[in-house]
C-alpha positions in Angstrom: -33.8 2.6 9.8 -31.3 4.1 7.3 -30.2 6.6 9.9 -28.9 3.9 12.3 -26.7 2.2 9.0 -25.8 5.4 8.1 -24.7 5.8 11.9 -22.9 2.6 12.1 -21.1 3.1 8.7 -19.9 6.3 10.3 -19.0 4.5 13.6 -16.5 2.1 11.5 -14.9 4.7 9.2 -14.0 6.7 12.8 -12.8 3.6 13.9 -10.9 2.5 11.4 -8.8 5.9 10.5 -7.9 5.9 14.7 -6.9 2.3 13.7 -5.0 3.7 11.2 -3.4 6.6 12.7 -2.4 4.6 15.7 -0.8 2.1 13.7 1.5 4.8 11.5 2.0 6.8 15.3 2.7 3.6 17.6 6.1 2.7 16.0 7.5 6.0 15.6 6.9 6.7 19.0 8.3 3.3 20.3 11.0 2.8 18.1 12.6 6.4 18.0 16.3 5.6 17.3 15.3 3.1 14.8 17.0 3.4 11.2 14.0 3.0 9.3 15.6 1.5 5.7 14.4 -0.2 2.2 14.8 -4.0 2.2 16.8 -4.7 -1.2 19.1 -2.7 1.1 19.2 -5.2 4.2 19.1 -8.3 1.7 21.9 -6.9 -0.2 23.8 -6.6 3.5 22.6 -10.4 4.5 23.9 -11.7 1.2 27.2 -10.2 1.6 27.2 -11.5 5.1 26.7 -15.0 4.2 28.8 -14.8 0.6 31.2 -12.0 0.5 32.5 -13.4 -3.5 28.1 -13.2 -4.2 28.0 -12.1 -7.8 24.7 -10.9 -8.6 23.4 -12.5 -12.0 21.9 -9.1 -13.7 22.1 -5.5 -13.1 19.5 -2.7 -14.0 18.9 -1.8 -17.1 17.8 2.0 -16.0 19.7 3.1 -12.9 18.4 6.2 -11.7 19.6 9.3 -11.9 19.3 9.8 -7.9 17.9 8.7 -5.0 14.9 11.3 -5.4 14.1 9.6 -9.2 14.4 6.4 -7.9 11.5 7.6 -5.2 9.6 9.0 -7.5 9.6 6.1 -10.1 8.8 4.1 -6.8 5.8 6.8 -5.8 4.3 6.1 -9.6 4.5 2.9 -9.6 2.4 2.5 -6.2 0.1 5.2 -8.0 -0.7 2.8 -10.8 -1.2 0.2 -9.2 -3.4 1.6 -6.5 -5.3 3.4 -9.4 -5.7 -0.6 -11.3 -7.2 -1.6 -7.1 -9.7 1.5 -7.2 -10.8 0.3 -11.0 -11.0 -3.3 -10.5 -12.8 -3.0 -7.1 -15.2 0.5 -8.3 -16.3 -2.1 -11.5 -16.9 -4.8 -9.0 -19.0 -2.7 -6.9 -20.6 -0.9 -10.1 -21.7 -4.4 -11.4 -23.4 -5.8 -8.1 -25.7 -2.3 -8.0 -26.9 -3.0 -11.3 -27.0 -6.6 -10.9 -29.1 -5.2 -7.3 -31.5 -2.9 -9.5 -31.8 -5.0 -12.1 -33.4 -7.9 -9.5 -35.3 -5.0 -7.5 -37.0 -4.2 -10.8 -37.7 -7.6 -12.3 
């Protein structure tokens, strides 16, 4: 009986990295002379569009160096806040097996 949910586990996790990898391939392929750009970007363009005399109300406080800094502050903060998802969601899971063994054992 475990083999067969071990089997199906492994039936989804195949599944879902082809999922995956055809979703990351799929536009590449169909969109090849797409310029593939950041948003703030295109909002910044659409703004100016519809109000060329648009005066923004702040600027940064920290401009970046370069465009690689700017990536790599970007890069970190996805990091962090990827590493906060794997906590919260490893706790959650930690918490319902002990909550689990703590029933089995009762």
């Amino acid at each position: 009986m475990k083999g067969d949910t071990h089997l199906k586990t492994s039936n989804r996790n195949i599944l879902l990295i082809l999922t995956l990898v055809v979703m990351l391939t799929v536009p590449l392929l169909v969109l090849k002379d797409a310029e593939f750009g950041g948003a703030d970007g295109q909002a910044e363009d659409a703004i100016s569009e519809i109000n060329p005399d648009y005066e923004p109300w702040f600027s940064p406080f920290i401009e970046p160096a370069s465009g690689e800094i700017e990536s790599l502050l970007f890069s970190l903060q996805a990091a962090a806040g990827a590493g906060v998802i794997g906590y919260f969601l490893g706790f959650v899971k930690g918490k319902r097996n002990i909550l689990n063994n703590s029933v089995v054992k009762n």
